[in-house]
N, C-alpha and C positions, 0 to 999 in steps of 0.2 A: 675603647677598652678591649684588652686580648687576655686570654687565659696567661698566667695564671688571676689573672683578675677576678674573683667569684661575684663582680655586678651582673654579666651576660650568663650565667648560671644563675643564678639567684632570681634574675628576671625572667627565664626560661619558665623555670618550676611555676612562679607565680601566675603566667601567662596563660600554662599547661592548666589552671587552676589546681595546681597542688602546694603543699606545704613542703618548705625547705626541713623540715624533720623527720617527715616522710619520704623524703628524698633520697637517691643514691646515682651518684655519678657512672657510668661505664663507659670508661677510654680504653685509651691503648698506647698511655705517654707518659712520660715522668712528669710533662705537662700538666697533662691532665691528674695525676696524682697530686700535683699540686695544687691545680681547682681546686680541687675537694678538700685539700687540707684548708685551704683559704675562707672555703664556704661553708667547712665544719659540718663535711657531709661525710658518709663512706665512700669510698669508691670501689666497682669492679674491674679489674680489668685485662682484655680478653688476649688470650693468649694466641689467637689467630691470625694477629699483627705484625706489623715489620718486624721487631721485637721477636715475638713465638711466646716461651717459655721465661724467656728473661725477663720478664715483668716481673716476675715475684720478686726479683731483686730489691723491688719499689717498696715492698710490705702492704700492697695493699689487702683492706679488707676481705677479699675473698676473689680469687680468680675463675675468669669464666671461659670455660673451652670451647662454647657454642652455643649460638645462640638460645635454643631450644630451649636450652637449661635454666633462664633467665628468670622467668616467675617462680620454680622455686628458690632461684639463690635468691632472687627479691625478697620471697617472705625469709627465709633463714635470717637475713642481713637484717630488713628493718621488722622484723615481727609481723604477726596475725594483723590484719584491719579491724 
């Protein structure tokens, strides 16, 4: 199985022991927007990629510029714990 297949995602999270609802993808592909659509997650994705800026073309859920930035756009995306 390959992306966009959300089995190797979906397996990922669980492994991670976290929950696929708590979950949020961050790529940097149409690919991987994909994933996430498949596995009915958000996704972020970062703009520091082959791509750049032109991922937002994808619409994902919220773009990230760097890493750094990552725990709050986490909580923003999926909420408080």
């Amino acid at each position: 199985m390959r992306k966009p297949d959300p089995a190797p995602y979906r397996a990922s999270v669980e492994r991670a022991g976290g929950t696929l609802a708590r979950s949020m993808l961050v790529g940097d592909t149409e690919t991987d927007r994909l994933t996430a659509a498949a596995a009915g997650v958000p996704v972020a994705l970062v703009t520091f990629g082959p791509e750049g800026q032109g991922v937002a073309r994808l619409a994902p859920e919220a773009l990230l510029d760097h890493f750094d930035d990552l725990p709050a756009l986490a909580r923003r995306t999926l909420g408080a714990a």
